[in-house]
SEBA-37224 format. One line per 4 residues: for each residue x, y, z of N, C-alpha, C. Coordinates in steps of 0.001 Angstrom, whole numbers. Each point is the difference from the previous one (the first is absolute). Layout:
N
X/Y/Z/X/Y/Z/X/Y/Z; ...
END
This chain:
221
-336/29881/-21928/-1420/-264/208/-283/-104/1507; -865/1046/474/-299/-223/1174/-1291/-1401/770; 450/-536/1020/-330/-1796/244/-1497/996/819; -1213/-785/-272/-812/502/758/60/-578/1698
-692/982/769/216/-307/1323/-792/-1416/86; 203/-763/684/-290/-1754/656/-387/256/1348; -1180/-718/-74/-860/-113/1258/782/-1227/574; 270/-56/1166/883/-1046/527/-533/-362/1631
-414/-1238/230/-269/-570/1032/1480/-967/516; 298/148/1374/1362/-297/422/-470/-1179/1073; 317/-1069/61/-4/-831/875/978/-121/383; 1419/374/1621/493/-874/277/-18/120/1483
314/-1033/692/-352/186/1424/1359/857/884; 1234/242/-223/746/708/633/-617/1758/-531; -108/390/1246/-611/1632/-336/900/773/-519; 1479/-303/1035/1261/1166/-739/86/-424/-1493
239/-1395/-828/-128/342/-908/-888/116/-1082; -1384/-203/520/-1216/764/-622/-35/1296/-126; 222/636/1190/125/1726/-283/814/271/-647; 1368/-616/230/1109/352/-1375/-412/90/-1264
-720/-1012/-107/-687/-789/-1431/-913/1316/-774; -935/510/1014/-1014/1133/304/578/1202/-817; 1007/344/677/1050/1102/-471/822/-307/-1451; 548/-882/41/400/-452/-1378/-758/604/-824
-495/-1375/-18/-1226/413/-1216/-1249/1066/-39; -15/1105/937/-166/1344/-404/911/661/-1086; 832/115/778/1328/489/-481/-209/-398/-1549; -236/-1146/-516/162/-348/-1260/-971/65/-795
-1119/576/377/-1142/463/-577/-1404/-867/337; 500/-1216/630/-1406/-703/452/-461/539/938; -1286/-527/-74/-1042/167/1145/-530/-1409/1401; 675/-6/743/-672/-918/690/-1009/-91/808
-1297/-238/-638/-1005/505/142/-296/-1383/1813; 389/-598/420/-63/-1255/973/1134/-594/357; -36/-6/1399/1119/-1166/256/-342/-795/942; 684/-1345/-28/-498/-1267/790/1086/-736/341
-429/-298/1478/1168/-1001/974/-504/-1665/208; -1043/170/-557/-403/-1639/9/-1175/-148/-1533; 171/-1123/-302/-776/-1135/-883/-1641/617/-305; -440/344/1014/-1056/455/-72/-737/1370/-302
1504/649/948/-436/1548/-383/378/300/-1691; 1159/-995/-211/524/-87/-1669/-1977/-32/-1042; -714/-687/541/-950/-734/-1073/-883/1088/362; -182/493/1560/-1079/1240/-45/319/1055/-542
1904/763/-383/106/912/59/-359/-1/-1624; 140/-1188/-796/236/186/-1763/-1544/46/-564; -968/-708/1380/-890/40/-992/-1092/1506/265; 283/567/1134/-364/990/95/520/1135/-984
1435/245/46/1200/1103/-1195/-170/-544/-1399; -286/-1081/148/-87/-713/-1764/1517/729/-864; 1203/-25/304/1205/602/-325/505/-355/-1029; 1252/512/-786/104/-343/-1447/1110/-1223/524
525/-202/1246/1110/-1058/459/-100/-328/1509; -99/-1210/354/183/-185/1061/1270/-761/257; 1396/802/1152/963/-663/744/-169/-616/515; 495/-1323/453/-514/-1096/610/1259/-902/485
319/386/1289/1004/-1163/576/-436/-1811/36; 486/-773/-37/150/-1513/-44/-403/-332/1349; 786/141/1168/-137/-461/1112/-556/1282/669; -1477/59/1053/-716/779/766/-275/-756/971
-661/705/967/-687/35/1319/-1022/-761/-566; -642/-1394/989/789/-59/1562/1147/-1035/-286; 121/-807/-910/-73/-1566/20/2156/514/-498; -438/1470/-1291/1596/-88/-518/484/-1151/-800
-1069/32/-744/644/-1638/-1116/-704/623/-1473; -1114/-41/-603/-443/275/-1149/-1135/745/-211; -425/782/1101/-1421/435/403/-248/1027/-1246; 1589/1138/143/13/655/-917/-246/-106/-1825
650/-1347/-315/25/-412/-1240/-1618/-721/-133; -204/-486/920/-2002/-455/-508/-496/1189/143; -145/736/471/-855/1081/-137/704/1158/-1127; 1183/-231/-797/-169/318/-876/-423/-902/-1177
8/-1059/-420/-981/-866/-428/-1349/-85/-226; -340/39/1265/-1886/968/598/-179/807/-880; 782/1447/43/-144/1254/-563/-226/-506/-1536; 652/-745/-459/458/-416/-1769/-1613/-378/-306
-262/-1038/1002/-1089/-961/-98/-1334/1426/-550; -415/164/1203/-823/1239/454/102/1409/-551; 1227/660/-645/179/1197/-352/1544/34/-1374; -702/-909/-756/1006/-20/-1214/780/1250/-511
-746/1090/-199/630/1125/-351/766/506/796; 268/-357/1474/904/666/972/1441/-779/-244; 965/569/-328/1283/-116/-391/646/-560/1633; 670/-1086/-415/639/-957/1609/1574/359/-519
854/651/1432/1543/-159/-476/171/-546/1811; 405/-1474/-431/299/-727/816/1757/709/984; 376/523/1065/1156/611/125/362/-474/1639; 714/-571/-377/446/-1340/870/1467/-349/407
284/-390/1135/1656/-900/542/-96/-1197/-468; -1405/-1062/-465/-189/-990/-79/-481/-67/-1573; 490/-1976/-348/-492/-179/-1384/-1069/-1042/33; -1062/250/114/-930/-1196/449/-738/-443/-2161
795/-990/-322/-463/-355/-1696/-1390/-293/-66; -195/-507/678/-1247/-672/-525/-1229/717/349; 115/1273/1106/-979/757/-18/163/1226/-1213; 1397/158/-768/34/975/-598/-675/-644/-1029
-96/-1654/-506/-478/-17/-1004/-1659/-114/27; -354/102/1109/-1517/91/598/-51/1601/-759; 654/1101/319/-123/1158/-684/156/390/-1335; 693/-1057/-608/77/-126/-1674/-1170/-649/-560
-787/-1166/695/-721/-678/-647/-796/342/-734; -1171/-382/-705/-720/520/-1306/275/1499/-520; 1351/44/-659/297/937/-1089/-645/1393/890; 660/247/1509/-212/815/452/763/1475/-429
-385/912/327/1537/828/-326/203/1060/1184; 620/1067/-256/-9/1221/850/791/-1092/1468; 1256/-688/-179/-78/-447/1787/2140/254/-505; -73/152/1324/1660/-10/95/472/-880/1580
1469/-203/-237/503/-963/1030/1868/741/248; -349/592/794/1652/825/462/577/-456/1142; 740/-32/338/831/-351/1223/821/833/610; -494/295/1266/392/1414/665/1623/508/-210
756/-1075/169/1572/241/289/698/254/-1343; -794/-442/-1195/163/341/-1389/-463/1253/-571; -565/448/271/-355/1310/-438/995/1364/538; 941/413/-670/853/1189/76/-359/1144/-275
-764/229/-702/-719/1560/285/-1359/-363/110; -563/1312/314/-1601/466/-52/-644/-469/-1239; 1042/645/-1154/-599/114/-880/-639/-656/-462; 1217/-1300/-78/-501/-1669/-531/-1492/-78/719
-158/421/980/-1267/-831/814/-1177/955/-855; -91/792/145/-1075/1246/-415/308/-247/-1606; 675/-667/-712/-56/-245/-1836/-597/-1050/174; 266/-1054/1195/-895/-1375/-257/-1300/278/310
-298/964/1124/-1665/224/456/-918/364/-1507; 1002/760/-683/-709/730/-961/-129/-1370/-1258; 889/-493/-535/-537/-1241/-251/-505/-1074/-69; -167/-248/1935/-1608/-952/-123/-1050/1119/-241
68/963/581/-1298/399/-72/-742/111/-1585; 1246/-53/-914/-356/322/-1356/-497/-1288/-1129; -20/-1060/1088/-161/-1128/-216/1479/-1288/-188; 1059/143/70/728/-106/-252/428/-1254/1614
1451/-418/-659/781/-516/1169/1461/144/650; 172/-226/1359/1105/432/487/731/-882/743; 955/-991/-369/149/-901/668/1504/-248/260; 323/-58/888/1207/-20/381/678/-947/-556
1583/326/-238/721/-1598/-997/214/-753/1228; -182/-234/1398/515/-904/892/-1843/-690/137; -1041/411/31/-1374/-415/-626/-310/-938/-960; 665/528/-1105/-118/-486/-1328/1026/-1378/185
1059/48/565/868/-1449/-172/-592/-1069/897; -820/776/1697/-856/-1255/496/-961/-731/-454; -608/840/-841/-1223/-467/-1377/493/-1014/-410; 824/589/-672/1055/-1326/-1054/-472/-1007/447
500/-128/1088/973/-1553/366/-822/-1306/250; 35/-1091/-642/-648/-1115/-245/-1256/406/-1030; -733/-1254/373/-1707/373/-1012/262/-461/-1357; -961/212/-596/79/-920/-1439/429/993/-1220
280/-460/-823/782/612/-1368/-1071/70/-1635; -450/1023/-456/-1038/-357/-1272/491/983/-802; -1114/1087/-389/281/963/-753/1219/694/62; 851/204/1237/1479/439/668/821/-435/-1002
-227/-1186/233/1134/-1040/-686/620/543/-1964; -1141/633/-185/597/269/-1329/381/1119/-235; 537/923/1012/465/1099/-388/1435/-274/-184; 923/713/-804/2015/74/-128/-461/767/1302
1668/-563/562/217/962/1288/94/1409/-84; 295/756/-881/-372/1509/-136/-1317/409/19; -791/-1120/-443/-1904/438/227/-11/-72/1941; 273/-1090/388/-96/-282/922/528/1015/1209
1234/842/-277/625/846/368/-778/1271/314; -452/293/-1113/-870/1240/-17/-1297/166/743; -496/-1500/-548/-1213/-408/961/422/326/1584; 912/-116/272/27/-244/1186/368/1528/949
581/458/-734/123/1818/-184/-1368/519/-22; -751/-463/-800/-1507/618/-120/-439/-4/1083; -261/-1545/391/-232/-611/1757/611/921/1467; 888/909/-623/253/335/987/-70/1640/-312
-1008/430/-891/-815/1047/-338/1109/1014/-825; 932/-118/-911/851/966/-817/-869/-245/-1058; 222/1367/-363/-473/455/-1412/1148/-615/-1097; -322/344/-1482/782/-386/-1057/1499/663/306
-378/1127/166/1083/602/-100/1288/29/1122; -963/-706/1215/724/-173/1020/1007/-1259/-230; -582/-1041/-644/105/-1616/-582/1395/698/-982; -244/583/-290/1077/144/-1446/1284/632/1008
-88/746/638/1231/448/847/805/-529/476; -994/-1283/536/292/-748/1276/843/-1468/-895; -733/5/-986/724/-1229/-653/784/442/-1344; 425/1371/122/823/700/-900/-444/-738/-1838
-1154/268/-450/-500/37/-1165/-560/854/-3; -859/332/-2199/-683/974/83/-1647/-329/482; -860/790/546/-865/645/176/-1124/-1291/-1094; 480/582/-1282/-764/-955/-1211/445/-1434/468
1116/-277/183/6/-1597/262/-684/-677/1523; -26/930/815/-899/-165/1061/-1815/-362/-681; -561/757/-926/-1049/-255/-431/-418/-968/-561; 1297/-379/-1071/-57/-1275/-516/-117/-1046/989
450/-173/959/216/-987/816/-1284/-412/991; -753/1476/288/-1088/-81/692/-1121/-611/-559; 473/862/-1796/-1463/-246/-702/-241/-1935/-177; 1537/-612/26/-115/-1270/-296/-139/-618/1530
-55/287/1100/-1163/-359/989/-1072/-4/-54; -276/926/-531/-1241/198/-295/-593/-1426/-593; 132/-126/-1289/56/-1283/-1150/-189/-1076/641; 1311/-140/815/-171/-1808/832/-625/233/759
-666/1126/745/-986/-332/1106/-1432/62/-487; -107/342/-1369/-947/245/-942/-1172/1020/548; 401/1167/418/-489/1366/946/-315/1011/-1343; -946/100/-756/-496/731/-1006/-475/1309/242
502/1199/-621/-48/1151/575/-1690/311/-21; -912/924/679/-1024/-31/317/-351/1417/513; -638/630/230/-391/1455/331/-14/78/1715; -552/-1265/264/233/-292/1734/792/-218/621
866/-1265/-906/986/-652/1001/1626/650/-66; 316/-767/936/1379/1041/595/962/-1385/-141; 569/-354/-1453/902/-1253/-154/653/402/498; 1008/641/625/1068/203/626/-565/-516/1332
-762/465/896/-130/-731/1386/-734/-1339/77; -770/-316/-1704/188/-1475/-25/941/-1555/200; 846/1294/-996/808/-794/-642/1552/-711/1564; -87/1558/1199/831/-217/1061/-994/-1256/1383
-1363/-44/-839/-642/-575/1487/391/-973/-737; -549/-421/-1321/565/-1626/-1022/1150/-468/814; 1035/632/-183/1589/15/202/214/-163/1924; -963/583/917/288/-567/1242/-1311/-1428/691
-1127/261/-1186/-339/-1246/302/276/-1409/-903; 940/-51/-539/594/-1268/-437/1505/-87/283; 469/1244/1098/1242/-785/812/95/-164/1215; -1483/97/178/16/173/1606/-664/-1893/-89
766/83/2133/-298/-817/828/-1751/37/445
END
């Protein structure tokens, strides 16, 4: 199945590897319709391109602390349908969960030195943009850590497992590989997340990226 081309707005402030970035993702069928070296040109360039994803480094010009991550926030606030893939050296939690908050979707969280091919990066673009999430497992464990315990609490650790696989955007079939079962017992397991988080299937909603924001906002700090 051929992936349709992605309008892609690029925020990062080093140029060599923005233009790299530029080229890449030609190469891979996107379009980067904007690119931006600071906070601001990030918020003029998305709302002018209105793009199916905006890249968005953590730390920007001038200050180099979070300029990047609020103004992707901004964008969420202001331009919901524009897909955020947070792609970063840094794990800043509590702004990522500023980007999860109200049952948002379409946002991802990668970490530059983790990502080994292209590919991975350009399969995650294509899954926020599709509404979906992309979140790195070194992301997903800063979430975790501390914060209070509710609906979590009643999953067996194999729910919990998977959940947490989901969280870090695999499909069923990926889940079943990875934790060497079948495919069907992956479903079973999801569908009974489903249950304890009491996420009722619906023509709108997307229980699966419910069910992973549920799962990082009741283990997060």
């Amino acid at each position: 199945m051929v992936k349709r081309r992605l309008r892609v707005v690029l925020a990062e402030d080093s140029v060599v590897l923005r233009d790299g970035m530029v080229e890449l993702l030609g190469a891979r069928g996107c379009e980067v319709v904007g690119t931006a070296g600071t906070a601001v040109e990030l918020l003029d360039g998305v709302a002018e391109q209105r793009p199916d994803v905006a890249v968005v480094d953590v730390r920007m010009p001038p200050t180099h602390r979070d300029e990047g991550i609020r103004a992707a926030v901004e964008i969420r606030a202001r331009m919901p349908e524009v897909g955020i893939l947070v792609f970063s050296q840094h794990v800043e939690a509590a702004w990522a969960y500023r980007l999860l908050a109200d049952g948002a979707t379409g946002v991802g969280y990668l970490l530059k030195e983790r990502v080994a091919r292209t590919s991975e990066f350009v399969d995650a673009l294509h899954r926020v943009a599709e509404g979906g999430v992309a979140l790195d497992p070194e992301v997903v464990t800063l979430m975790m850590r501390g914060g209070r315990r509710t609906r979590v609490d009643t999953l067996t650790s194999r729910e919990r497992e998977v959940l947490e696989l989901m969280a870090q955007g695999h499909s069923n079939r990926s889940i079943a590989a990875l934790l060497v079962v079948s495919e069907r017992a992956v479903e079973k397991h999801v569908a009974a997340v489903f249950g304890k988080f009491d996420l009722r299937a619906t023509h709108t909603d997307n229980r699966r990226v419910k069910a992973v924001l549920t799962y990082l906002a009741e283990n997060g700090g």
